[in-house]
N, CA, C and O atoms as a printed pandas DataFrame, in Angstrom:
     atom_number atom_name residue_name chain_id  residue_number  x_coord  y_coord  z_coord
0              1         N          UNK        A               1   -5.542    2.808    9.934
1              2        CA          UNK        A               1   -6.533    3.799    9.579
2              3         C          UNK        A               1   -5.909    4.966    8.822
3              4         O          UNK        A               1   -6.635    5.527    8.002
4              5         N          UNK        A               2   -4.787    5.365    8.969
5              6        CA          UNK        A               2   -4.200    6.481    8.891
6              7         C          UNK        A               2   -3.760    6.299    7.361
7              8         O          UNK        A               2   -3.677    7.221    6.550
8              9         N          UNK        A               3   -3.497    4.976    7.116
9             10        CA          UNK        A               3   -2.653    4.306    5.655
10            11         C          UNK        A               3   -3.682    4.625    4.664
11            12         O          UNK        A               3   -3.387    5.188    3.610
12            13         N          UNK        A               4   -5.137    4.212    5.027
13            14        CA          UNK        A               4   -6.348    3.904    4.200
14            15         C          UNK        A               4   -6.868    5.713    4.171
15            16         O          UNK        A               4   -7.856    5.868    3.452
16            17         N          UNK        A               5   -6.543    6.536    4.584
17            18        CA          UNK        A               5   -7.322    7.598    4.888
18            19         C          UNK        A               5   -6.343    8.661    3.709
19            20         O          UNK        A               5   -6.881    9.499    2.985
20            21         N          UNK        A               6   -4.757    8.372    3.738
21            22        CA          UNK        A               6   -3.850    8.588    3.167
22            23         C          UNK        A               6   -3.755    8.106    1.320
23            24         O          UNK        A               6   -3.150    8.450    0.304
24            25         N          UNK        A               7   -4.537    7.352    1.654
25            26        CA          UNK        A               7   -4.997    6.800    0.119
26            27         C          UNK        A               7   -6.393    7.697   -0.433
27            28         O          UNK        A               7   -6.501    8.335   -1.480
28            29         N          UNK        A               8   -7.483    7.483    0.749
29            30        CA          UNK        A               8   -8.425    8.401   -0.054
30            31         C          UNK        A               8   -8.317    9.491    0.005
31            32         O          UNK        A               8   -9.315   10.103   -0.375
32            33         N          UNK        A               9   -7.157   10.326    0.471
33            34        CA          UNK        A               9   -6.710   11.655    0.097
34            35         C          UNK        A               9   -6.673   11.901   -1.138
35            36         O          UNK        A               9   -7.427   12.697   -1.698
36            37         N          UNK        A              10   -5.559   11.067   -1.829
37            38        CA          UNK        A              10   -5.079   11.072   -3.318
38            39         C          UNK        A              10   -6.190   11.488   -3.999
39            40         O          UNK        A              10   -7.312   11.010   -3.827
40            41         N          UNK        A              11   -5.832   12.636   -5.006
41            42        CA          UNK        A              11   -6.627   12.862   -6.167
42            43         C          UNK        A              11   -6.919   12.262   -6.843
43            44         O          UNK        A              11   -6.619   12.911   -7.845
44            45         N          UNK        A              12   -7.435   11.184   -7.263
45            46        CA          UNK        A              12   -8.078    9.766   -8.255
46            47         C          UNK        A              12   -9.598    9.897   -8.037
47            48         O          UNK        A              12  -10.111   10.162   -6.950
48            49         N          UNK        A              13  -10.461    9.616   -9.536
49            50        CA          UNK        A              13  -11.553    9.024   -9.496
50            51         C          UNK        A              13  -11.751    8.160   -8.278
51            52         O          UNK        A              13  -10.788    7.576   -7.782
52            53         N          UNK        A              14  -12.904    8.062   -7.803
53            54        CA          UNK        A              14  -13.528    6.801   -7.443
54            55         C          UNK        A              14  -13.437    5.837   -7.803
55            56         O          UNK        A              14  -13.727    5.067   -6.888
56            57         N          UNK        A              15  -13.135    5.221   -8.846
57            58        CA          UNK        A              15  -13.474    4.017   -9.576
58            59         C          UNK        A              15  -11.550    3.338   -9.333
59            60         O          UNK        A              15  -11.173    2.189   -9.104
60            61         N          UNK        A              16  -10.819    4.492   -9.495
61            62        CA          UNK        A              16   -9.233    4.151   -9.524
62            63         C          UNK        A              16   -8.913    3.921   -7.735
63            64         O          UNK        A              16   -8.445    2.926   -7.183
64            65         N          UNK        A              17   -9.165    4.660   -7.390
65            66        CA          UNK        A              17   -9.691    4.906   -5.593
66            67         C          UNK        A              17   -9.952    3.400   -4.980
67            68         O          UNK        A              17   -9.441    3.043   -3.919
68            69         N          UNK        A              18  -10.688    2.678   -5.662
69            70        CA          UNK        A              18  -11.223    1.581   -5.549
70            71         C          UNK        A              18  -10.147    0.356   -5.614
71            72         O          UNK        A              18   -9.859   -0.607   -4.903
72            73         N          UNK        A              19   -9.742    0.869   -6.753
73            74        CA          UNK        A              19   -8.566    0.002   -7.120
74            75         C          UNK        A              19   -7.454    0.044   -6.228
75            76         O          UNK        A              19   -7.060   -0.962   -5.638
76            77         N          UNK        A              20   -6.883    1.282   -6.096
77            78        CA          UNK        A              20   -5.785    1.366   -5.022
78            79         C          UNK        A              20   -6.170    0.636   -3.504
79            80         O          UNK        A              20   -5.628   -0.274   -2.876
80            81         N          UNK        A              21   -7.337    1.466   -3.242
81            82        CA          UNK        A              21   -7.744    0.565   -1.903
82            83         C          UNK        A              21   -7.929   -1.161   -1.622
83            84         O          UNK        A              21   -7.889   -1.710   -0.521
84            85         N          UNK        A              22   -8.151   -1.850   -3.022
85            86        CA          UNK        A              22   -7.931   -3.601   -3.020
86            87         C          UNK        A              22   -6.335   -3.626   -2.684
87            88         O          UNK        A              22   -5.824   -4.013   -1.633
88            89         N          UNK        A              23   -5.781   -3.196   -3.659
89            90        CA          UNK        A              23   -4.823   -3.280   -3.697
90            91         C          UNK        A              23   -3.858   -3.116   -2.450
91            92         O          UNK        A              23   -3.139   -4.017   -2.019
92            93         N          UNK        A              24   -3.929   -2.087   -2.036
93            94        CA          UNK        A              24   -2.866   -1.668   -1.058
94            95         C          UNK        A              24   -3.517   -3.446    0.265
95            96         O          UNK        A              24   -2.759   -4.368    0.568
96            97         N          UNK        A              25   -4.904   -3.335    0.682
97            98        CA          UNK        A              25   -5.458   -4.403    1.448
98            99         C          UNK        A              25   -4.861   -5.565    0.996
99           100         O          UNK        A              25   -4.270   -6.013    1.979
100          101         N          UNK        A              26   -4.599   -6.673   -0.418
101          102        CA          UNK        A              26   -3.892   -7.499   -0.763
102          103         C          UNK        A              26   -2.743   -7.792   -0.293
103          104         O          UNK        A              26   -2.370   -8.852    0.211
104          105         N          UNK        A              27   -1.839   -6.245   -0.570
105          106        CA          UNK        A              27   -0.570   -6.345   -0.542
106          107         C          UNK        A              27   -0.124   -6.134    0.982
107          108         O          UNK        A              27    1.055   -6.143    1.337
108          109         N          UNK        A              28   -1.187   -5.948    1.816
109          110        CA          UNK        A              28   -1.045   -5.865    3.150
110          111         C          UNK        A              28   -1.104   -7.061    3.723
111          112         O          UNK        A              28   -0.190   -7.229    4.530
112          113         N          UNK        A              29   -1.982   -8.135    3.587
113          114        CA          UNK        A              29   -2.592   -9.094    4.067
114          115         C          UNK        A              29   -1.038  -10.348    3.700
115          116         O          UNK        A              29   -0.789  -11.416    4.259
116          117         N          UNK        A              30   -0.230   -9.597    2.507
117          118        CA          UNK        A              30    0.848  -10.511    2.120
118          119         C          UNK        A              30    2.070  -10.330    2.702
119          120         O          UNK        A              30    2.997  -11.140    2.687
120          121         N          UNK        A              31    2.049   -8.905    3.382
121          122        CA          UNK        A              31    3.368   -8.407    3.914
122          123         C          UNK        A              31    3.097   -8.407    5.691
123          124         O          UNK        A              31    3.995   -8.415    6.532
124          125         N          UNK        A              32    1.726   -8.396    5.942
125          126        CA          UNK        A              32    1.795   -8.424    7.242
126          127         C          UNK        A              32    2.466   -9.070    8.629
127          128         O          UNK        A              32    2.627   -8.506    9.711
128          129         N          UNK        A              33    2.715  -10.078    8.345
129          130        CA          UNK        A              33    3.692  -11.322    8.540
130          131         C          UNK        A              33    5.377  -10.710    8.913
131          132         O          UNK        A              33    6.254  -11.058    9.704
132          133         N          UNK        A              34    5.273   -9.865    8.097
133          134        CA          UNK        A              34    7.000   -9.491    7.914
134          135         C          UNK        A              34    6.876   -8.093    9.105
135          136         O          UNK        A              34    7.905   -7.421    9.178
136          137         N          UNK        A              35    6.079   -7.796    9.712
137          138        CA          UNK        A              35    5.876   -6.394   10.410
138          139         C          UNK        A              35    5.556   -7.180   11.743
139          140         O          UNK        A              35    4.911   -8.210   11.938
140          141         N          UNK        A              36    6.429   -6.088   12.832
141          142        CA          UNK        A              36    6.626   -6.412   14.426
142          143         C          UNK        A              36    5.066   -6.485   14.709
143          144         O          UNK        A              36    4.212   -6.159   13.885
144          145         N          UNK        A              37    4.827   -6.930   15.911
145          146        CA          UNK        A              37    3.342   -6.807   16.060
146          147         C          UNK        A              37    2.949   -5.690   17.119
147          148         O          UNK        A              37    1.848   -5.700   17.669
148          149         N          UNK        A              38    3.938   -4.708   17.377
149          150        CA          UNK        A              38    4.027   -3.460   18.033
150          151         C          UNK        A              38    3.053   -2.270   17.249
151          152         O          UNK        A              38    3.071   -1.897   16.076
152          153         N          UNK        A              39    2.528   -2.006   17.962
153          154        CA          UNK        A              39    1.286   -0.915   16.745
154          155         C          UNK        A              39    1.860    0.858   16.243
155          156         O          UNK        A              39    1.294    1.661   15.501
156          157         N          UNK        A              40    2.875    0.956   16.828
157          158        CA          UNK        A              40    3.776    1.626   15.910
158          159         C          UNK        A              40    4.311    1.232   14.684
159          160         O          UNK        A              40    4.490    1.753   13.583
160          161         N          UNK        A              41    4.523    0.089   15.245
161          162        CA          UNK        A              41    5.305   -0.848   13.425
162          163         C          UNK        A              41    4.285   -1.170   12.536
163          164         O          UNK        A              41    4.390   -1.447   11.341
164          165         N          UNK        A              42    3.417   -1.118   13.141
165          166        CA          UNK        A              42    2.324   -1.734   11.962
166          167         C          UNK        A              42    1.604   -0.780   11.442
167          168         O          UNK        A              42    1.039   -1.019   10.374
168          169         N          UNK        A              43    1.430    0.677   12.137
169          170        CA          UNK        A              43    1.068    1.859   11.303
170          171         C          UNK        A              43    2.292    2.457   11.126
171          172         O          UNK        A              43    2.174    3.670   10.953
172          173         N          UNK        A              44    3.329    2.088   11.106
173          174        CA          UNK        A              44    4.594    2.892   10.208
174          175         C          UNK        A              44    4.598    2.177    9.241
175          176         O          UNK        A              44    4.825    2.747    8.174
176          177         N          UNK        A              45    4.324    0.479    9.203
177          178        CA          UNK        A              45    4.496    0.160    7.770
178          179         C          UNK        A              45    3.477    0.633    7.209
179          180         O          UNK        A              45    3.745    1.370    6.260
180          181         N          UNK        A              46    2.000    0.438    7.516
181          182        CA          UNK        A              46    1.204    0.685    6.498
182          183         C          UNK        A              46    0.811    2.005    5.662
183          184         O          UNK        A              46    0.227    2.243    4.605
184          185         N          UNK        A              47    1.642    2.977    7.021
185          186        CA          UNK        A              47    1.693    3.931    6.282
186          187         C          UNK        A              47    3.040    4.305    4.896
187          188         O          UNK        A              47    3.075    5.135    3.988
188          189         N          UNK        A              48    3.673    3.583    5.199
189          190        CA          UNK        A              48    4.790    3.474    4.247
190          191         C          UNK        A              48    3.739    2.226    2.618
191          192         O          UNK        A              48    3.601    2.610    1.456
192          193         N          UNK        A              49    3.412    1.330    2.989
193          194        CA          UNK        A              49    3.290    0.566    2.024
194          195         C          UNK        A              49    1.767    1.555    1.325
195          196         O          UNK        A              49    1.388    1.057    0.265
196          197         N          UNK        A              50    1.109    2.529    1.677
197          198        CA          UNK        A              50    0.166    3.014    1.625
198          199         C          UNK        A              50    1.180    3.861    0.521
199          200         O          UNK        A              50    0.912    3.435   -0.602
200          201         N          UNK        A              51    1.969    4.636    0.472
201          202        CA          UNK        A              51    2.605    5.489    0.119
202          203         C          UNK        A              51    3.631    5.033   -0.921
203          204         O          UNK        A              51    4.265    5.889   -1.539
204          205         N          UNK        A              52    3.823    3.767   -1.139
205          206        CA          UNK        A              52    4.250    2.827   -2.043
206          207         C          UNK        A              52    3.089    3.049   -3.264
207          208         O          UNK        A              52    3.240    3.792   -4.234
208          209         N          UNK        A              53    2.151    2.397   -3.038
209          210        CA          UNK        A              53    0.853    1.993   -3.356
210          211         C          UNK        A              53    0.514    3.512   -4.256
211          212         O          UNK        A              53   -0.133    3.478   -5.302
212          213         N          UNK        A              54    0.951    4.564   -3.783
213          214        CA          UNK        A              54    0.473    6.066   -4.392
214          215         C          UNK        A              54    1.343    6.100   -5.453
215          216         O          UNK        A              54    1.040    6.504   -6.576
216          217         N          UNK        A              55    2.588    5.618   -5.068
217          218        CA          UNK        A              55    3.760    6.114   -5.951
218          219         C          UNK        A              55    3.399    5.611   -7.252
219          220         O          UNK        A              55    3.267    6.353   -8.224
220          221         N          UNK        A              56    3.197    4.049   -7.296
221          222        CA          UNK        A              56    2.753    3.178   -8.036
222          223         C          UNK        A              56    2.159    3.570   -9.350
223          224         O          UNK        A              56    2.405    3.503  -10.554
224          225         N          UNK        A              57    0.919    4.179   -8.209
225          226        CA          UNK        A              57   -0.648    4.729   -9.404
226          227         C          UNK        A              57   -0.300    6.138   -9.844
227          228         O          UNK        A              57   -1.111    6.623  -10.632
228          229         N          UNK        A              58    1.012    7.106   -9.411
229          230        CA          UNK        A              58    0.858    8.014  -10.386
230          231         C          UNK        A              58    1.812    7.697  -11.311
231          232         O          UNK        A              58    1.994    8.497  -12.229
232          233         N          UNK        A              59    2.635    6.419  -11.244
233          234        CA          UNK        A              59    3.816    6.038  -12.726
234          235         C          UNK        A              59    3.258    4.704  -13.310
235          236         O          UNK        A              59    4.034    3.781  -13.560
236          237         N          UNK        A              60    2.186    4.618  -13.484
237          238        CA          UNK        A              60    1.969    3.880  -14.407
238          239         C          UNK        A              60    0.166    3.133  -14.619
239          240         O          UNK        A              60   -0.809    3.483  -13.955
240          241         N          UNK        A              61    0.172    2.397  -15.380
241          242        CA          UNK        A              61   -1.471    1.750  -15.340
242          243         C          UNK        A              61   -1.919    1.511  -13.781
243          244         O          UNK        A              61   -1.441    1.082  -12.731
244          245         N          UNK        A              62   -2.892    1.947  -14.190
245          246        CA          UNK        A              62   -3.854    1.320  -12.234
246          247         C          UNK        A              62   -4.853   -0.196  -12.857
247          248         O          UNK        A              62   -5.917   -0.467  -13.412
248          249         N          UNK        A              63   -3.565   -0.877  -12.265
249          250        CA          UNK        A              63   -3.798   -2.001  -12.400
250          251         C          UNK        A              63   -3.671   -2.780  -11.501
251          252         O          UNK        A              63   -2.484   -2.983  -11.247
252          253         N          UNK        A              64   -4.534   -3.459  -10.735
253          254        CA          UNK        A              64   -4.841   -4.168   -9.192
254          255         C          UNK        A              64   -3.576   -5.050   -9.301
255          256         O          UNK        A              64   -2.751   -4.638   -8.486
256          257         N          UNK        A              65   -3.157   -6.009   -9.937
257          258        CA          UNK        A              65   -1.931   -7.188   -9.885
258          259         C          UNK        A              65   -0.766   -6.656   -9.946
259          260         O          UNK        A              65    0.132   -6.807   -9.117
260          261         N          UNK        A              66   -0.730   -6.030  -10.901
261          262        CA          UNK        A              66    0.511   -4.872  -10.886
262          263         C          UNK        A              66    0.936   -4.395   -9.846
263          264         O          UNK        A              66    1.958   -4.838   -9.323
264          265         N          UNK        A              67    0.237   -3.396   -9.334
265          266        CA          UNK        A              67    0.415   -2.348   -8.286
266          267         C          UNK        A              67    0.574   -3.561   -7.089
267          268         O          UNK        A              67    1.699   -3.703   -6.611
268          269         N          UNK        A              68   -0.308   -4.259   -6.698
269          270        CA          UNK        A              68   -0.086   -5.306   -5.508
270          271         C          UNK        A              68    1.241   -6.091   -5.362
271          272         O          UNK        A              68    1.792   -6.111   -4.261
272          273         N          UNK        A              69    1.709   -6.655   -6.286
273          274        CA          UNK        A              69    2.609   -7.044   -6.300
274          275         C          UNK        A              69    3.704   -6.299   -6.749
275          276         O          UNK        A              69    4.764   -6.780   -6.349
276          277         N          UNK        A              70    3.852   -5.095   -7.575
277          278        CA          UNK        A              70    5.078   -3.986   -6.904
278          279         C          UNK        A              70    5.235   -3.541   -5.632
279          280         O          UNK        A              70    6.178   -3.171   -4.934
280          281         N          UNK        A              71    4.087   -3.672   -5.516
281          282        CA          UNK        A              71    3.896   -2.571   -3.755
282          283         C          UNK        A              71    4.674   -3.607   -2.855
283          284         O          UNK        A              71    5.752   -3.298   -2.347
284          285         N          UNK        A              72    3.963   -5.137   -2.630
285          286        CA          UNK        A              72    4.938   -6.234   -1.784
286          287         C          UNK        A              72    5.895   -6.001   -2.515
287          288         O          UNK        A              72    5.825   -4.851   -2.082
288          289         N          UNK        A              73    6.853   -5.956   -3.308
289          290        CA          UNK        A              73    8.581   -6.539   -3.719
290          291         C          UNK        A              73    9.329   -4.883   -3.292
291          292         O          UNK        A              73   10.475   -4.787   -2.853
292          293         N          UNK        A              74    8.430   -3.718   -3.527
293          294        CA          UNK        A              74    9.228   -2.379   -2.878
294          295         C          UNK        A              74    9.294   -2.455   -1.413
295          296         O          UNK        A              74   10.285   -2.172   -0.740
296          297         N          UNK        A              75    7.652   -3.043   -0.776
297          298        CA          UNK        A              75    7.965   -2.708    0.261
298          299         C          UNK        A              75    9.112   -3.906    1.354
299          300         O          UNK        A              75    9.754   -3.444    2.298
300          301         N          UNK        A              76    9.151   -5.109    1.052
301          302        CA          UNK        A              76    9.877   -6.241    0.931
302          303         C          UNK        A              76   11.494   -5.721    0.919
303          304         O          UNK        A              76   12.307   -5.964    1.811
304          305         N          UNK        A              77   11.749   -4.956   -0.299
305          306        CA          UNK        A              77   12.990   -4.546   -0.600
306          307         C          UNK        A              77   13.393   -3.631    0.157
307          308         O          UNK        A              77   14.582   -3.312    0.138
308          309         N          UNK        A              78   12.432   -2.971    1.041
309          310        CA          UNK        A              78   13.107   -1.755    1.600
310          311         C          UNK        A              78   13.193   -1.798    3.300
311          312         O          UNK        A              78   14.189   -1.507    3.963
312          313         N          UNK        A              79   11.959   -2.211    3.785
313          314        CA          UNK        A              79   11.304   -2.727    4.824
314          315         C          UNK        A              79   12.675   -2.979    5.832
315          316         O          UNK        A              79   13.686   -3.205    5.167
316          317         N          UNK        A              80   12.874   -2.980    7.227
317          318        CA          UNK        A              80   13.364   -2.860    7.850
318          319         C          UNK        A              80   12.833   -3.415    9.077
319          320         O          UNK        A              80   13.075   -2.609    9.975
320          321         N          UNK        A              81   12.258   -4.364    9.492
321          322        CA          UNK        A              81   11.658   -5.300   10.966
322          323         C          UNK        A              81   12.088   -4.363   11.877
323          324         O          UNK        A              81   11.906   -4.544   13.081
């Protein structure tokens, strides 16, 4: 909740808003697997891959495939079980 709430903070249109929010959900549904099933770990990642997902959309196109699949290979690369 905290990941998704952290996203509609961000200053973005609605329409980009939209985008980030598929996105970050994609790239969740792909990394979830790799996260303890302890509910600390799973809102520390998402709040981390949430915050990936921001970094993303202010360096470059907001682009759903893009951003989804940077967001899994940063958060992948950095991530810590």
């Amino acid at each position: 909740m905290r990941a998704r709430q952290l996203i509609g903070g961000a200053v973005f249109p609605p329409d980009v808003l939209n985008v980030l929010f598929a996105a970050f959900d994609d790239a969740w549904h792909e990394v979830m697997g790799d996260v303890s099933n302890r509910a600390g770990a799973i809102d520390a990642a998402r709040l981390r891959l949430a915050t990936i997902v921001l970094s993303l959309a202010k360096s470059g196109p907001i682009e759903h495939a893009r951003i989804k699949q940077a967001a899994v290979d940063a958060f992948r690369a950095h991530y810590i079980p």
